[in-house]
C-alpha positions in Angstrom: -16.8 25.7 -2.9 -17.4 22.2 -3.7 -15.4 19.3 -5.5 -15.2 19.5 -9.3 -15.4 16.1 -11.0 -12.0 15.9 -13.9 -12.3 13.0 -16.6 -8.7 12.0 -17.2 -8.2 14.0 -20.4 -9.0 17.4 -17.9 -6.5 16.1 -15.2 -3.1 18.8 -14.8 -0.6 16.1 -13.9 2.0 18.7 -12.6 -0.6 20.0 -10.1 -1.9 16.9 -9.1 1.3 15.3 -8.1 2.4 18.7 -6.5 -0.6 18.3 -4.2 0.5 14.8 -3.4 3.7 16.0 -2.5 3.1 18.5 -0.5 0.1 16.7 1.5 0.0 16.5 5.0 -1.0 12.7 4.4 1.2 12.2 1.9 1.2 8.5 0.2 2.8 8.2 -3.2 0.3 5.8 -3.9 -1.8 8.8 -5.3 0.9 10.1 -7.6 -0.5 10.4 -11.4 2.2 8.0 -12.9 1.5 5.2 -10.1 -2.4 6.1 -10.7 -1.6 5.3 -14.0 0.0 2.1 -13.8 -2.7 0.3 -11.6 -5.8 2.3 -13.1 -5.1 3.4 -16.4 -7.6 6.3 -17.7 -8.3 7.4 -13.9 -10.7 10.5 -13.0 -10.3 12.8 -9.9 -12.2 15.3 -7.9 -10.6 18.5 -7.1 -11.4 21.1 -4.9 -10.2 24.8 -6.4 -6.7 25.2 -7.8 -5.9 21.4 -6.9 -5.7 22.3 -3.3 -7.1 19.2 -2.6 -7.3 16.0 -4.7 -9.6 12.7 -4.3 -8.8 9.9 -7.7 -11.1 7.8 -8.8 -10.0 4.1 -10.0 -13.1 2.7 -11.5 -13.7 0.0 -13.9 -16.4 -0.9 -16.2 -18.4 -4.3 -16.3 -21.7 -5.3 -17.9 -22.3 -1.4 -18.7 -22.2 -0.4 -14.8 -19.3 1.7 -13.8 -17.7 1.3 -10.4 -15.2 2.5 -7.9 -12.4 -0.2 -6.6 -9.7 -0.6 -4.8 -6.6 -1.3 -7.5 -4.1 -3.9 -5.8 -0.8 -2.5 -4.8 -2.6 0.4 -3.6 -3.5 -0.2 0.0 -5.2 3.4 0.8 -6.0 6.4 -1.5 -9.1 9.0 -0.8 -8.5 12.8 0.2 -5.3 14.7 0.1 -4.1 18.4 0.3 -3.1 20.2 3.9 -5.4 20.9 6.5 -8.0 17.8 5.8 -11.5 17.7 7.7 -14.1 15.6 8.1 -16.2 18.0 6.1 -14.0 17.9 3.5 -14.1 14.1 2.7 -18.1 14.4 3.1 -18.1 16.9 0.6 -16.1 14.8 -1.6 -17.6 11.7 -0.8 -21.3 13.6 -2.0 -19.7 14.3 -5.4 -18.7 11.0 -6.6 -20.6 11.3 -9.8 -23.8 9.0 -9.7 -22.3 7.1 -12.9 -20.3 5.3 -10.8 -23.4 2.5 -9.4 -21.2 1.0 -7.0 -18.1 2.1 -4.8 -15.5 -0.1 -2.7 -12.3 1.7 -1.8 -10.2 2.1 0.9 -9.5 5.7 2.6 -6.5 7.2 3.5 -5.4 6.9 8.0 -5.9 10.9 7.7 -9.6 10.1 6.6 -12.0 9.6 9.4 -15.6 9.2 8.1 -19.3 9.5 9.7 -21.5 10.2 7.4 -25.1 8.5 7.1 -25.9 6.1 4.8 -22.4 4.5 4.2 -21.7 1.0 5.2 -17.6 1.9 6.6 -15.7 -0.7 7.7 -12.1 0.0 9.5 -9.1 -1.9 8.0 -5.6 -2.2 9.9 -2.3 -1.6 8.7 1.0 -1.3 10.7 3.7 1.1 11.5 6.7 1.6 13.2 8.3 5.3 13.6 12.2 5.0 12.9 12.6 8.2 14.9 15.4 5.7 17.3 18.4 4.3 16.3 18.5 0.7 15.9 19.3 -0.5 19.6 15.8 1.6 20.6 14.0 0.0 18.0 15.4 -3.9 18.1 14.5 -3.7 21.9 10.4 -3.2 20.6 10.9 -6.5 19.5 9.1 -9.1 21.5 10.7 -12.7 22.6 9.4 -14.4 19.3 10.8 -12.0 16.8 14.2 -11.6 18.8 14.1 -15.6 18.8 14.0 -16.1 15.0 16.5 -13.7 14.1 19.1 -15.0 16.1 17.9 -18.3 14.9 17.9 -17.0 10.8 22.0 -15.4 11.6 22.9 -18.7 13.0 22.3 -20.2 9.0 24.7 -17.6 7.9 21.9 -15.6 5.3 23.8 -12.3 3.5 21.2 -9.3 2.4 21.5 -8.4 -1.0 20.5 -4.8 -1.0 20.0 -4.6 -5.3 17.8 -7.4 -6.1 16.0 -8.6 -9.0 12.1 -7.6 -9.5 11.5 -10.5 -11.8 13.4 -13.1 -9.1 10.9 -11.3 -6.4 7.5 -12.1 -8.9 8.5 -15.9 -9.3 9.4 -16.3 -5.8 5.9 -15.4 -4.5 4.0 -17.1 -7.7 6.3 -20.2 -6.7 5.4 -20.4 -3.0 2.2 -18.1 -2.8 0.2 -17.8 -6.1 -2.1 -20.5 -5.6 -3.5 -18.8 -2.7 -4.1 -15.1 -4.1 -6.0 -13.5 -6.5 -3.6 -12.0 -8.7 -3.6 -13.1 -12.4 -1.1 -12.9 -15.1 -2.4 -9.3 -15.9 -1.8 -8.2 -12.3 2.1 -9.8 -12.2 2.3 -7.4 -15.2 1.3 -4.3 -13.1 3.2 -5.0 -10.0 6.2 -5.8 -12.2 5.6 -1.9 -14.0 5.4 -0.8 -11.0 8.3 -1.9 -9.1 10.5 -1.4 -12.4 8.9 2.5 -12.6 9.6 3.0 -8.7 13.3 2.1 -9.1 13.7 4.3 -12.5 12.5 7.2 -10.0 14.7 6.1 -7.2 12.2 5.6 -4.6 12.3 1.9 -5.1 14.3 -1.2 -4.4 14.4 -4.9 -4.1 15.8 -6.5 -1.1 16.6 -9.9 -1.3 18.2 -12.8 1.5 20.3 -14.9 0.0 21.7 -18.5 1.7 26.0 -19.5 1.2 24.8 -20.9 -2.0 23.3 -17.5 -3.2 19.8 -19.3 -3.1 16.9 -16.8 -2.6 15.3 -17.6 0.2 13.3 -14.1 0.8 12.5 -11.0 -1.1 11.1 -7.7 -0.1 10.2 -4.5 -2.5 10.6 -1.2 -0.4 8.9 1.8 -1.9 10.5 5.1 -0.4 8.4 8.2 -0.5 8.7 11.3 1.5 8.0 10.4 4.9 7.9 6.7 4.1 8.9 3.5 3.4 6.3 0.7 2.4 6.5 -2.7 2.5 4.8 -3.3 -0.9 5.5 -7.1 -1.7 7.7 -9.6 -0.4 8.1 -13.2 -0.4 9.7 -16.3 1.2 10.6 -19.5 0.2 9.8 -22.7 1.7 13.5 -23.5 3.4 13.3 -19.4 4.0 10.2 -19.7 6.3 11.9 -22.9 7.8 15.3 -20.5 8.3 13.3 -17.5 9.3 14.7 -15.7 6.2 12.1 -13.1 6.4 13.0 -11.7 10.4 16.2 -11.4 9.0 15.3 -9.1 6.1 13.4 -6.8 7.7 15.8 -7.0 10.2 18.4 -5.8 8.2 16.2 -2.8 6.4 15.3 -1.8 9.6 18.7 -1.3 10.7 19.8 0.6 7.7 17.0 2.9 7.9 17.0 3.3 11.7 17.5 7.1 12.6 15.8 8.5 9.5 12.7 9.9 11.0 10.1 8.1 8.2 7.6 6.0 9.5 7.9 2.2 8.4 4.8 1.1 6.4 4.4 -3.1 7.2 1.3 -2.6 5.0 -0.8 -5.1 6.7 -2.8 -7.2 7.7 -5.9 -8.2 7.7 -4.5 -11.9 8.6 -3.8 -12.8 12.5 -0.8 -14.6 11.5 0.6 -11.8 9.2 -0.8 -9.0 11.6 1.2 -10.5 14.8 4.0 -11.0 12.7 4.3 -6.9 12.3 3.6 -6.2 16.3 6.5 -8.6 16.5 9.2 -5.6 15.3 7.1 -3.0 17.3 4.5 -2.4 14.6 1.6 -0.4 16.0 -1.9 -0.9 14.6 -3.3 2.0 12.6 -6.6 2.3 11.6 -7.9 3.2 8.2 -11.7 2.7 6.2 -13.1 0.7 3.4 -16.2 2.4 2.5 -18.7 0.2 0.0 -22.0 2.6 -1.6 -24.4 0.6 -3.7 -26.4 2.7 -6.6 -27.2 -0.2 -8.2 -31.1 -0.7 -9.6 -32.6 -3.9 -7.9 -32.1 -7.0 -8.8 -28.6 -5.8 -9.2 -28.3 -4.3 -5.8 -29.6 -7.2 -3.9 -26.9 -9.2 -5.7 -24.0 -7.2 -4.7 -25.4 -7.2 -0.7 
């Protein structure tokens, strides 16, 4: 039995986000009303009675449609129970040939080999909050340990009900100049965030200073298994106070004991990336797979 291709119209909603739920890999990531937020009019490959899903997020430019990777949404590809190599080949083959060129990241659970595919392995990090909090602090190496001792010293309070919109500014304020993201894409992530915490499985931590000054932010999106670090941001006297240590600090501790794995979500970036080993984060490997269909010149273009 092989993959059928669903345009969006064909999708059944209730069985799709069943599958997600009950996947073995589960990421809520692939849910339909998250799919819709940061792809709207998404298509899908299912194999059988939606035993086991694969979305497609494309966009179209200059009459070529193609696959991406929609921000916010670190991995997607293959879900169900029981997933095989096999399995994401099959699906991988039935990606409709409309779709000229394909860039997206693959689920951890997703190992690929096939021929022909230029695969590249991406690294997030994650920390297993199987221990309670004295287990997990002593992970912590020197550095880490240093700046939140030096971040309680300024006497910072976590406010555990924070504000999405305070959370968007802060980062357009002390990080927008050096990302991507454009006015449409503050839009998303603010849908997004406001949609998580209307389903309960969102929330906006936030450090505050004596003054009630935000000097970090962090949005948590709980799911299952668990919990993802899906935006944050720091100030500039947050950095200098180490305002961000502290914050995940403190949402480790209160989620310490629970079993969920701890989703850093990151990074790419050496900085960033030892920043997560610092709290005992553990390197976990997952692919970015890029296919190019497109006729030549085009093709050279997009090497």
């Amino acid at each position: 039995m092989k993959p059928e291709y669903l345009k969006h119209t064909e999708i059944d909603f209730v069985k799709w986000d069943n599958c997600v739920q009950a996947s073995e890999n589960h990421l809520p990531y692939c849910y339909s009303w998250y799919l819709n937020i940061v792809s709207p009019g998404w298509e899908a490959l299912v194999l059988g009675d939606y035993e086991k899903i694969f979305p497609l997020t494309f966009r179209k430019k200059a009459a070529v449609n193609y696959l991406f990777q929609p921000y916010f949404t670190q991995q997607l590809g293959i879900f169900g129970i029981k997933v095989c190599e096999q399995d994401l080949n099959d699906f991988i083959s039935a990606i409709p040939q409309k779709f000229k060129f394909i860039e997206i990241n693959l689920n951890n659970f997703c190992t690929l080999k096939t021929k022909g595919l230029l695969v590249k392995s991406k690294v997030t990090h994650h920390l297993i909050l199987k221990n309670n909090y004295d287990e997990l602090s002593s992970l912590f190496n020197d550095n880490t340990k240093r700046n939140i001792r030096k971040a309680e010293k300024t006497k910072l309070k976590l406010v555990e009900s924070g504000s999405v919109q305070s959370l968007i500014n802060l980062f357009k304020k002390n990080a927008g100049s050096k990302t991507e993201l454009i006015k449409k894409d503050y839009s998303v992530l603010e849908l997004l965030m406001n949609s998580s915490i209307s389903k309960n499985i969102g929330r906006v931590y936030e450090v505050q200073d004596e003054k009630n000054n935000l000097q970090a932010s962090l949005f948590l999106l709980s799911s299952k298994n668990i919990l993802i670090n899906l935006f944050n941001a720091s100030s500039v006297l947050g950095r200098k106070n180490s305002a961000m240590f502290f914050l995940i600090n403190e949402v480790l501790k209160l989620n310490a004991g629970n079993k969920k794995i701890f989703d850093f979500e990151g990074s790419e970036i050496a900085e960033v990336a030892r920043f997560y080993k610092g709290f005992g984060g553990i390197p976990v490997a997952y692919s970015h797979i890029r296919v190019n269909r497109l006729p030549w010149p085009l093709k050279w273009i997009k090497k």
